[in-house]
SEKOL-765446 format. One record per residue (C-alpha): x negated, y, z; residue in three letters. Coordinates in steps of 0.5 Angstrom, whole numbers, plus 2048, in hexadecimal, padded with zeros to 3 digits. Example, Ala and Ser with C-alpha at 12.3 -4.5 7.8 and 13.67 -1.06 7.14 Angstrom:
<recs>
7E7 7F7 810 ALA
7E5 7FE 80E SER
</recs>
This chain:
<recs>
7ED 7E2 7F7 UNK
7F2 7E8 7F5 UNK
7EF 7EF 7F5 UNK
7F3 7F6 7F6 UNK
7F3 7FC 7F5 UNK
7F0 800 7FB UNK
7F5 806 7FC UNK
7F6 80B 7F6 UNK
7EE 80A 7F6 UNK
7EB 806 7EF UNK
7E8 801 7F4 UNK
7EA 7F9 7F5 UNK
7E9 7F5 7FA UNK
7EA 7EE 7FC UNK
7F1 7EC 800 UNK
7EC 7E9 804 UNK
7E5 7EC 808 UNK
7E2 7EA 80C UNK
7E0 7ED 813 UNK
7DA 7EE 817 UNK
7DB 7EE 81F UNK
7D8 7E8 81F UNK
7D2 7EA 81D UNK
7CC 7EB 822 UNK
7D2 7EA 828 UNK
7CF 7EE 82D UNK
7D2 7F2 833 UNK
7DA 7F2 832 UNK
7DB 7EE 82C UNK
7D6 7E8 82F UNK
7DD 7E5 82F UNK
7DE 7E5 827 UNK
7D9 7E1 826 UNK
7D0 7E1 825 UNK
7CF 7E1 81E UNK
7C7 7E2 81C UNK
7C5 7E5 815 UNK
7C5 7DD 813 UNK
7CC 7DC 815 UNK
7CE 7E4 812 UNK
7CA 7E1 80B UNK
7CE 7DB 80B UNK
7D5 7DE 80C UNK
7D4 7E3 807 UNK
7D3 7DE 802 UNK
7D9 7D9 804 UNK
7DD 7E0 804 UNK
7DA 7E3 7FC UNK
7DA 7DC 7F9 UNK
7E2 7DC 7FB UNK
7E2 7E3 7F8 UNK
7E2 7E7 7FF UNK
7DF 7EE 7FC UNK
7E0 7F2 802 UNK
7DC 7F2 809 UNK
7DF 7F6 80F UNK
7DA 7F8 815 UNK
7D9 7FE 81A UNK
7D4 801 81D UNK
7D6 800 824 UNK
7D6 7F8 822 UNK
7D0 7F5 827 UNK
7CE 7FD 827 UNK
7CB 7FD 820 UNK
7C9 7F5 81F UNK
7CE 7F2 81C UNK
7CD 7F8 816 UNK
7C6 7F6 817 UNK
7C7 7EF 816 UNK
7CC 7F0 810 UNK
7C6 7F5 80C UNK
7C2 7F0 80D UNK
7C6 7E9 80B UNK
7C8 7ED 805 UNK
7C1 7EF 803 UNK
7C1 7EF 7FB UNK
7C9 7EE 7FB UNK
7CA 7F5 7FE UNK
7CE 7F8 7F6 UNK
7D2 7F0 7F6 UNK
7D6 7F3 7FC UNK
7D9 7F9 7FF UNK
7D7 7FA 807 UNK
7DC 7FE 80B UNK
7DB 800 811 UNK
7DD 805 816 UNK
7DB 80B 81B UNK
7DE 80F 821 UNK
7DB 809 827 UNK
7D6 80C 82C UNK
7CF 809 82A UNK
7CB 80C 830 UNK
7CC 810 836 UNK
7CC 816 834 UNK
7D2 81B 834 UNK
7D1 81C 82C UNK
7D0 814 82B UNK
7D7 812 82B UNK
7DD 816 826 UNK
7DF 819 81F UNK
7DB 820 820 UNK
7D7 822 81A UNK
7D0 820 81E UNK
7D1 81A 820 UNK
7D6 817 819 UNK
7CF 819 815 UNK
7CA 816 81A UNK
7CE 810 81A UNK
7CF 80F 813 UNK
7C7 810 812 UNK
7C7 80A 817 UNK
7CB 806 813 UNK
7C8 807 80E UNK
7C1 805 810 UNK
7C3 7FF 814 UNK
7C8 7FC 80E UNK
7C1 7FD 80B UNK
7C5 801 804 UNK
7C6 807 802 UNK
7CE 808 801 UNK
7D4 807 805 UNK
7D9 804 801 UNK
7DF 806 807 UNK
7DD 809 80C UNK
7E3 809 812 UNK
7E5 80E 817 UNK
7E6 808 81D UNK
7EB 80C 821 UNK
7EE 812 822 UNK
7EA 817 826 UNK
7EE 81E 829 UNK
7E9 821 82B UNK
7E6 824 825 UNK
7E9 828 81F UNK
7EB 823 81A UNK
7E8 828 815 UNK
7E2 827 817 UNK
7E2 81F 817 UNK
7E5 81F 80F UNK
7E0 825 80D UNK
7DA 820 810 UNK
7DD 81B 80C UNK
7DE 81E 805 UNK
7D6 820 806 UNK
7D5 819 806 UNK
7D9 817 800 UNK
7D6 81D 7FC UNK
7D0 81C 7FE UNK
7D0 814 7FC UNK
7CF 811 802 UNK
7D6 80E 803 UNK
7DB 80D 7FD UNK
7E1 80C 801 UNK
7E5 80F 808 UNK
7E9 80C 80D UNK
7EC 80C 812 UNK
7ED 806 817 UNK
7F2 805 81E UNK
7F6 80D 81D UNK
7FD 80E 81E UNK
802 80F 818 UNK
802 817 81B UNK
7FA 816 81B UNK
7FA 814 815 UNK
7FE 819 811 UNK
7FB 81F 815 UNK
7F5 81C 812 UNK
7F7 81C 80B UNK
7FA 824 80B UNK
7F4 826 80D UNK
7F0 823 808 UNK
7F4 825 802 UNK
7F5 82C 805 UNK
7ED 82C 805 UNK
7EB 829 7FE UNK
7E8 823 803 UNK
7E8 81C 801 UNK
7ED 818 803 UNK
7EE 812 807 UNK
7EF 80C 802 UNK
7F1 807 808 UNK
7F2 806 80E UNK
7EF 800 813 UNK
7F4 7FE 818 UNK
7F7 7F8 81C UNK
7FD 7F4 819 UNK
800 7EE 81A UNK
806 7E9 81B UNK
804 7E9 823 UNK
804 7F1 823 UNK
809 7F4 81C UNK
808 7FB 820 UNK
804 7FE 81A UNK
80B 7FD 816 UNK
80E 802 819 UNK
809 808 816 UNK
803 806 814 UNK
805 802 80E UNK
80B 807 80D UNK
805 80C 80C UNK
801 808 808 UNK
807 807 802 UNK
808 80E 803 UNK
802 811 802 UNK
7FD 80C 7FE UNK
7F9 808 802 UNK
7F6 802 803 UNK
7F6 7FE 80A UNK
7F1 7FA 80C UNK
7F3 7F4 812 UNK
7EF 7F3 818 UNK
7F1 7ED 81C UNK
7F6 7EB 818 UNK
7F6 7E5 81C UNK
7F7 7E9 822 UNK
7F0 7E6 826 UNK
7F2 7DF 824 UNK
7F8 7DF 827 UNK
7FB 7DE 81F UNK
7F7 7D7 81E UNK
7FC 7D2 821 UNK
7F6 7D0 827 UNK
7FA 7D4 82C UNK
801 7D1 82E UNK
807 7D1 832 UNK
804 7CE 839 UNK
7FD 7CC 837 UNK
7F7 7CF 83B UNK
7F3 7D3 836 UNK
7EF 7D0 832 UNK
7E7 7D0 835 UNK
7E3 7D4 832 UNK
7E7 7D9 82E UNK
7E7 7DF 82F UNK
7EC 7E1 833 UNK
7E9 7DB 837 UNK
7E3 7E0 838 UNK
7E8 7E6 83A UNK
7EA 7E9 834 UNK
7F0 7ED 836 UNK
7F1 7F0 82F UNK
7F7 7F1 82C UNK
7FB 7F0 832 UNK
800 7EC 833 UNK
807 7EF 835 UNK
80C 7E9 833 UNK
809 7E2 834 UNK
80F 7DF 831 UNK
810 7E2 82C UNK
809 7E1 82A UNK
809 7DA 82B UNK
810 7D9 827 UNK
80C 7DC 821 UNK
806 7D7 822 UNK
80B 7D2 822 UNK
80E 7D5 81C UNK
806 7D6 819 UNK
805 7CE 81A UNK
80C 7CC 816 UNK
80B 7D0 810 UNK
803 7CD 810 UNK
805 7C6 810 UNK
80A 7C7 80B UNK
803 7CA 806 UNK
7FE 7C5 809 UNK
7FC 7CB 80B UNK
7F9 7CE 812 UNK
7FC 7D3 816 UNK
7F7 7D7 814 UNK
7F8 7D8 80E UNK
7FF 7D9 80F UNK
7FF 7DF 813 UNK
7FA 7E1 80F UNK
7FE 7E1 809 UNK
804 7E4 80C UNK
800 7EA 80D UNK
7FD 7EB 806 UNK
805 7EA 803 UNK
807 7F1 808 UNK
807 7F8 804 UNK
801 7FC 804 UNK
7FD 7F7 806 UNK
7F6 7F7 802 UNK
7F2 7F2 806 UNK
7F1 7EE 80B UNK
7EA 7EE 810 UNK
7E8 7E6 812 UNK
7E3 7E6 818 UNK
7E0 7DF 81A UNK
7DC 7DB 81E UNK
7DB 7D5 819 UNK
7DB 7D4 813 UNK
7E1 7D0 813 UNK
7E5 7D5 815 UNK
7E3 7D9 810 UNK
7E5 7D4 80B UNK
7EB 7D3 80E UNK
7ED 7DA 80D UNK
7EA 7DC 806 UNK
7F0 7D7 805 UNK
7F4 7DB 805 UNK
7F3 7DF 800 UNK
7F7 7D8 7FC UNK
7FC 7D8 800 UNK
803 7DB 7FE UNK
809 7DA 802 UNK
810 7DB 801 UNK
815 7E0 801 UNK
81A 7DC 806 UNK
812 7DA 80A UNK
811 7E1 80B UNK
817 7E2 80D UNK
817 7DD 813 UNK
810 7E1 815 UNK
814 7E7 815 UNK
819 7E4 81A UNK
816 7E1 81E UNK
811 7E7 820 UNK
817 7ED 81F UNK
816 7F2 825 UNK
81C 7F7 826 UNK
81C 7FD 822 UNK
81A 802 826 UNK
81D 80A 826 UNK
81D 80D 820 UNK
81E 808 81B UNK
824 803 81E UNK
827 80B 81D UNK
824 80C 816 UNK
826 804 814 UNK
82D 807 816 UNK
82D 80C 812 UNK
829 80A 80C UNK
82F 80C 808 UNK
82B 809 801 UNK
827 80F 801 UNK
820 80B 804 UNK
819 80B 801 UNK
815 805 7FE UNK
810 807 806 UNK
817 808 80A UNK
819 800 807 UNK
812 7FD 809 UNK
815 7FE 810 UNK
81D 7FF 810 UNK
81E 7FA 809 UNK
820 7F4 80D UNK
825 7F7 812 UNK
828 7FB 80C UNK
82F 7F7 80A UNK
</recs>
């Protein structure tokens, strides 16, 4: 397993985490899957053994379980792992029950911290933007966590590139602590995050932390051109997210996946995985499973390194036109590009 550097922070984390929406499964993630304390302790154990260090969960995950779940499957293991998790989701009825506000970021973090059953938050993650309330007030919340110990590191998850930068300005402006990641939805069926939240993240040093990396499942090679879907995945269930907005070129890319696996013995999974873990910017990938063979199946990823021309196939084949401004900025680059403006118009550059 390869550690990296999380951001500009001191912190590495392992290039593989492991997710926790499974957990517990209640409510609107009862299609991720089921899995009790016993099955939460299990795949930790396969994760750790494999080098994972990283554990990612929200407190919105089955309202509170799945936190409650990996405290105690973690019992005496706690300081052997970093836990991140996240707030902003509504956890009860109330009109300050939802939302970044000074009230309702403390509270929750009292919260996550009584049901993951430990006394510090290694990341604590902002799990979208909320324009409602002053950004002052949301990062002046979080620099009282961090400086009172209870959290150690600040995130953000699902902001868009102006979201982020906004952010960033006001804490420096501030003396408030700063974002040392962002958590947020990337992968070869959606590159949309290439566009400015990669760019941003060169730019500024931070890390970024992948969810769904194999978009939903939809990356494993179970979903092909012309079968039904597979009964009893998740999109089975009605899982809707991501959304697929190009079916073919999706199921190009599978094809693509499936070629390049076979050539490693390898599986699709991995593949795209792997594809993923070799982008710029990215620190780690978060792997969510409902058995423990699948787990495995992706902590192989970790060991497998693809080549130049194979990521440049991937790239190909799941390639969606450049939008305004960068088809312009790719016009006009003229050699005066920086290292985060190439992340993006690099391959269009002659």
């Amino acid at each position: 397993m390869e550690y990296r550097q999380l951001g500009k922070t001191g912190l590495k984390v392992s290039t593989v985490s492991l997710g926790t929406m499974g957990f517990a499964g209640t409510g609107w993630a009862s299609p991720i899957g089921h899995i009790d304390v016993d099955g939460a302790r299990r795949q930790i154990d396969i994760a750790q053994a494999a080098g994972v260090n990283l554990i990612d969960t929200a407190d919105v995950y089955s309202e509170g379980a799945s936190e409650e779940i990996l405290g105690k499957a973690l019992g005496s293991k706690r300081d052997e792992m970093l836990i991140a998790t996240k707030v902003r989701g509504g956890m009860g009825e109330g009109p300050n029950d939802g939302g970044l506000s000074r009230h309702h970021i403390v509270r929750a973090a009292e919260d996550s911290l009584r049901r993951l059953g430990t006394d510090y938050i290694d990341l604590y993650q902002l799990h979208g933007w909320d324009g409602s309330t002053p950004l002052e007030e949301t990062l002046a919340a979080l620099d009282d966590l961090v400086r009172s110990g209870k959290v150690r590191y600040i995130g953000a998850s699902n902001f868009s590139g102006w979201h982020l930068m906004k952010a960033l300005w006001a804490s420096d402006k501030r003396g408030l602590e700063q974002f040392a990641s962002q958590q947020i939805y990337y992968s070869l069926q959606s590159r949309d995050a290439e566009k400015e939240l990669v760019p941003v993240t060169l730019d500024q040093g931070l890390g970024i932390l992948v969810w769904s990396p194999l978009a939903g499942g939809l990356l494993t090679g179970k979903y092909r051109r012309g079968q039904d879907v597979p009964e009893g995945s998740r999109r089975f269930e009605g899982w809707t997210e991501p959304p697929i907005y190009d079916e073919d070129r999706l199921y190009d890319t599978v094809e693509v996946l499936v070629q390049i696996a076979q050539d490693h013995d390898a599986s699709a999974t991995q593949v795209g995985l792997a594809w993923t873990l070799a982008k710029p910017g990215v620190t780690s990938v978060i792997v969510g499973a409902r058995t423990e063979e699948q787990l495995t199946d992706s902590l192989g990823a970790s060991e497998l390194v693809l080549t130049e021309a194979e990521i440049a196939r991937l790239d190909e084949v799941s390639e969606t036109p450049l939008p305004y401004p960068y088809w312009h900025q790719a016009n006009t680059a003229d050699g005066r590009s920086s290292a985060a403006d190439l992340s993006l118009l690099g391959r269009y550059l002659n």
